[in-house]
Short mmCIF file of the C-alpha atoms (twelve columns), coordinates in Angstrom:
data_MODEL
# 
_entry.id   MODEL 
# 
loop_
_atom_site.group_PDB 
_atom_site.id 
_atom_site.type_symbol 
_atom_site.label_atom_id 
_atom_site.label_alt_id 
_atom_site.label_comp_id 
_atom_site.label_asym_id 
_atom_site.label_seq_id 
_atom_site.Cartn_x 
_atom_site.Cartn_y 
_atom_site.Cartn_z 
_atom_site.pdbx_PDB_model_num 
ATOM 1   C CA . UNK A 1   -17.253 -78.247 54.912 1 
ATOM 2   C CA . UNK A 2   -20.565 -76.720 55.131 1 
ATOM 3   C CA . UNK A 3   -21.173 -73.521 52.881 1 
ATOM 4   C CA . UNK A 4   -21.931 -70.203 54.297 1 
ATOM 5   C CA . UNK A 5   -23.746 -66.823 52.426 1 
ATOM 6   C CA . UNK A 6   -20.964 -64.050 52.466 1 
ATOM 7   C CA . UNK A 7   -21.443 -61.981 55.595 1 
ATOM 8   C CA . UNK A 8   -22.773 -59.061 53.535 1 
ATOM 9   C CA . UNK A 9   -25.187 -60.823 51.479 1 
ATOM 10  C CA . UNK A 10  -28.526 -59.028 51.394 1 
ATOM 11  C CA . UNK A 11  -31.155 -60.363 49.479 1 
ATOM 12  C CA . UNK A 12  -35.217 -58.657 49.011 1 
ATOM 13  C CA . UNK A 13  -37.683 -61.035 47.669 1 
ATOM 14  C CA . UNK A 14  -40.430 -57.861 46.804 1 
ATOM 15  C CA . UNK A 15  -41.253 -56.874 43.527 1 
ATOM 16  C CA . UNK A 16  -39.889 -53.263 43.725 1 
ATOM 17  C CA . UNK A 17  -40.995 -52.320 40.711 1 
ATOM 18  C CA . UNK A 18  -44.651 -53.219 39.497 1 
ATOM 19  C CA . UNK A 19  -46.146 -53.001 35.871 1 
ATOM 20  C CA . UNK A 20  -45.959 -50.108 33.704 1 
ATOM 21  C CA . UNK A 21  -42.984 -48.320 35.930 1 
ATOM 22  C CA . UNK A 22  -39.528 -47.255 34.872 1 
ATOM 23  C CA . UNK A 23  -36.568 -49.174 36.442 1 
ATOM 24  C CA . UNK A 24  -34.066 -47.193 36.744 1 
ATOM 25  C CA . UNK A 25  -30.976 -50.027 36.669 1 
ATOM 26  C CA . UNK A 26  -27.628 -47.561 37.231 1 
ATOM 27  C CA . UNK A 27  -29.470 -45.755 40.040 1 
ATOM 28  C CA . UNK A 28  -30.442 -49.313 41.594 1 
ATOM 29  C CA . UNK A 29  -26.598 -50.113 41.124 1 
ATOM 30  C CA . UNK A 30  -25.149 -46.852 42.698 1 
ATOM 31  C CA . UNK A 31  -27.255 -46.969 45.395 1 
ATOM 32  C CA . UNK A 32  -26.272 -51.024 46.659 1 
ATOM 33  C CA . UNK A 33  -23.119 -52.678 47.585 1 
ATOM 34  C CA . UNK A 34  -22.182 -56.041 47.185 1 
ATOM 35  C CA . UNK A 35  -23.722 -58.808 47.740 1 
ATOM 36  C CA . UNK A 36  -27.079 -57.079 47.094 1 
ATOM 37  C CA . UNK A 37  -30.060 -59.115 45.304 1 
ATOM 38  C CA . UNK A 38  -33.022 -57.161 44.499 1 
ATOM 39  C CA . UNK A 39  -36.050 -58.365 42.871 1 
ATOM 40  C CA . UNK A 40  -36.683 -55.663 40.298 1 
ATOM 41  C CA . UNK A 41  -39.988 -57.001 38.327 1 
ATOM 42  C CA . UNK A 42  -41.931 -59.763 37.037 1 
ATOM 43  C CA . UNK A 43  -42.584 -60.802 33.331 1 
ATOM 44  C CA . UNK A 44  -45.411 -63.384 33.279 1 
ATOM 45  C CA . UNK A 45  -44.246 -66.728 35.458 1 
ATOM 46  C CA . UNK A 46  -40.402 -65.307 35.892 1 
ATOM 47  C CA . UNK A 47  -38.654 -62.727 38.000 1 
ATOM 48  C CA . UNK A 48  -36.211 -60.191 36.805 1 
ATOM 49  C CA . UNK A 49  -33.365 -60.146 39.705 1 
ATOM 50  C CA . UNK A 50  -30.738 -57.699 40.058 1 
ATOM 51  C CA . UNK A 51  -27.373 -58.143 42.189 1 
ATOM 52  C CA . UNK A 52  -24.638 -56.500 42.723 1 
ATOM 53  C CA . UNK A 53  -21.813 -59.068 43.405 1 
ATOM 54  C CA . UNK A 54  -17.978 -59.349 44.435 1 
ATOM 55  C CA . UNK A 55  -16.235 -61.626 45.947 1 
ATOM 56  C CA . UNK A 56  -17.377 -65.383 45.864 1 
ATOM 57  C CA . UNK A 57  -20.880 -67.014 46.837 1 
ATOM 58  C CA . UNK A 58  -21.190 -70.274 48.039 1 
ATOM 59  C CA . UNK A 59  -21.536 -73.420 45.685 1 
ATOM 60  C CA . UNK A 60  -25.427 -74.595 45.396 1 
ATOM 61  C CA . UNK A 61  -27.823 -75.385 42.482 1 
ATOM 62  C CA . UNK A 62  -31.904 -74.984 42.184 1 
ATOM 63  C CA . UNK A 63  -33.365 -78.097 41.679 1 
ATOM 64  C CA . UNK A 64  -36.625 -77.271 39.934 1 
ATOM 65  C CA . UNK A 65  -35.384 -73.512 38.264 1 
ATOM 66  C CA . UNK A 66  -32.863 -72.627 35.577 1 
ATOM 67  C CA . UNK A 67  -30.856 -69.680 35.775 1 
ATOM 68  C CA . UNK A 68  -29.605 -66.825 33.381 1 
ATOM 69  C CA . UNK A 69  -27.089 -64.359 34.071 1 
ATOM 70  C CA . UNK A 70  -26.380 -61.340 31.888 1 
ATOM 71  C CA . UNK A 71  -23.870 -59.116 32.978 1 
ATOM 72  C CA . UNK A 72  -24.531 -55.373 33.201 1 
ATOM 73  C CA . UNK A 73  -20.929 -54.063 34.515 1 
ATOM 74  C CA . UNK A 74  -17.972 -55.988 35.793 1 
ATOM 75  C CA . UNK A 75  -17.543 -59.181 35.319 1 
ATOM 76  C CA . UNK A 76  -17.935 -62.149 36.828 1 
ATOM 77  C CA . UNK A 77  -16.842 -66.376 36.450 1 
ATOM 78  C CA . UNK A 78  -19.723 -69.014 36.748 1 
ATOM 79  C CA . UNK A 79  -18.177 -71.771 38.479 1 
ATOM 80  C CA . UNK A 80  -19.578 -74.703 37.499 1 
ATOM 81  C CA . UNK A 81  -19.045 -78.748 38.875 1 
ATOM 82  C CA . UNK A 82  -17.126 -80.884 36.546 1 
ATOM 83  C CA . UNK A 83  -16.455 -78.463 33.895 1 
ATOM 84  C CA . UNK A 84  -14.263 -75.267 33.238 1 
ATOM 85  C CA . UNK A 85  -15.628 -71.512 34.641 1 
ATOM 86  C CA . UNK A 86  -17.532 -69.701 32.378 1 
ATOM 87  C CA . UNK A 87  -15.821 -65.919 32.275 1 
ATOM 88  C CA . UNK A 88  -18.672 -63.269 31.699 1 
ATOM 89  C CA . UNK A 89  -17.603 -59.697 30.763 1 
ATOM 90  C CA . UNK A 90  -20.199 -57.050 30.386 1 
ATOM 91  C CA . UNK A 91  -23.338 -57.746 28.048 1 
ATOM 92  C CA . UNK A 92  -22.751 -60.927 27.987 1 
ATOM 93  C CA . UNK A 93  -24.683 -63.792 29.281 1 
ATOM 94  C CA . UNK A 94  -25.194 -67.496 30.488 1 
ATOM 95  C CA . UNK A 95  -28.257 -70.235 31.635 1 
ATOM 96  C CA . UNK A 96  -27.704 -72.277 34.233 1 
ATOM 97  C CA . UNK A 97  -29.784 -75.612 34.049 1 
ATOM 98  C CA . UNK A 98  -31.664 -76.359 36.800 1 
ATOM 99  C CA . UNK A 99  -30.306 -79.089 38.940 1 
ATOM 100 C CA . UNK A 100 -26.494 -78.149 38.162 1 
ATOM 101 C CA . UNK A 101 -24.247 -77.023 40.750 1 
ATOM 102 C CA . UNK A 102 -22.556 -73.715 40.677 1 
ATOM 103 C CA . UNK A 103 -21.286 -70.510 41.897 1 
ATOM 104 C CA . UNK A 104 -20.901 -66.841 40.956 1 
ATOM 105 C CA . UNK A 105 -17.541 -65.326 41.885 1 
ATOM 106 C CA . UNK A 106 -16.930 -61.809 40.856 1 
ATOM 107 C CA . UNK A 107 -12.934 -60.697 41.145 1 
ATOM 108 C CA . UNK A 108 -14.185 -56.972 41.479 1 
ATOM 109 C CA . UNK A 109 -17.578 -55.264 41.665 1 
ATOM 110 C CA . UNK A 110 -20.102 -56.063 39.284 1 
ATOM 111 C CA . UNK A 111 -23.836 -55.498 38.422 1 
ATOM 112 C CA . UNK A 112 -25.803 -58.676 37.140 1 
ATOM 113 C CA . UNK A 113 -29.374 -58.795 35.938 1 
ATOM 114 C CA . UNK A 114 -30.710 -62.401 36.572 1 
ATOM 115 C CA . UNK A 115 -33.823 -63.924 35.103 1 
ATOM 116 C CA . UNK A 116 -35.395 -67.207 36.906 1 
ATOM 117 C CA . UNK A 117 -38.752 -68.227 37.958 1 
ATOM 118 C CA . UNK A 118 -41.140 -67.147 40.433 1 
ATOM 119 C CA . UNK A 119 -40.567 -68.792 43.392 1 
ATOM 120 C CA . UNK A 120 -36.740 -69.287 43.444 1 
ATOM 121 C CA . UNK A 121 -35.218 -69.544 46.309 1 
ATOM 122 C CA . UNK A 122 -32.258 -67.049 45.489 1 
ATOM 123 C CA . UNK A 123 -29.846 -68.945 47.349 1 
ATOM 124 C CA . UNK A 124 -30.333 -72.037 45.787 1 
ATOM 125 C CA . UNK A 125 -29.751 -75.724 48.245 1 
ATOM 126 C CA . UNK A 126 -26.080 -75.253 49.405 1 
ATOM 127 C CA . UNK A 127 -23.839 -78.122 48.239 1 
ATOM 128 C CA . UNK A 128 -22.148 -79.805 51.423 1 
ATOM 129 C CA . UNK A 129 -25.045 -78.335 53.898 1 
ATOM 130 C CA . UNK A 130 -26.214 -80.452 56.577 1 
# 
């Protein structure tokens, strides 16, 4: 079965924010639905991501880039191949190595900063695509 983005997913690869300018995270939140991925900043070689997820995204992994979640609001499980989920509540966080296969699922709306490098390809390489 070949994996598929959720209908709704919306992703924007520009730095909305530049140096030296507040982010303003709740407003950023209150003004997106899910599955919204906003690049918010950058911090030397990395990017500092924001989505808004609910529901499930598809399983894939990034080869080259780790990935850390931290969860703002909501919660949300970090499927992850050959071991148990990983249940995040708000303020907490996990990394992702690179190369592993996973997926966020969110049972109800949440808000989830992610860190990762520059150049990520936010959907990752979908496991099963052909």
């Amino acid at each position: 079965m070949k994996e598929k983005l959720p209908a709704n997913f919306r992703v924007r690869e520009d730095v909305k924010y530049g140096m030296l300018t507040l982010v303003d995270i709740p407003a950023e939140t209150a003004a997106n639905a899910p599955w919204f991925n906003q690049t918010l900043t950058t911090v030397n070689d990395a990017i500092v991501r924001l989505g808004i997820f609910e529901g499930e995204f598809p399983w894939h992994k990034h080869e080259g880039q780790d990935e850390f979640f931290l969860v703002l609001d909501g919660e949300i499980f970090l499927d992850i191949e050959g071991a148990p989920p990983v249940q995040l509540r708000a303020h907490q966080g996990f990394t992702v190595p690179k190369g592993v296969v996973h997926r966020p699922r969110s049972p109800r709306r949440s808000s989830v900063l992610m860190v990762e490098s520059v150049g990520i390809v936010p959907t990752g390489d979908f496991k099963n695509a052909s």
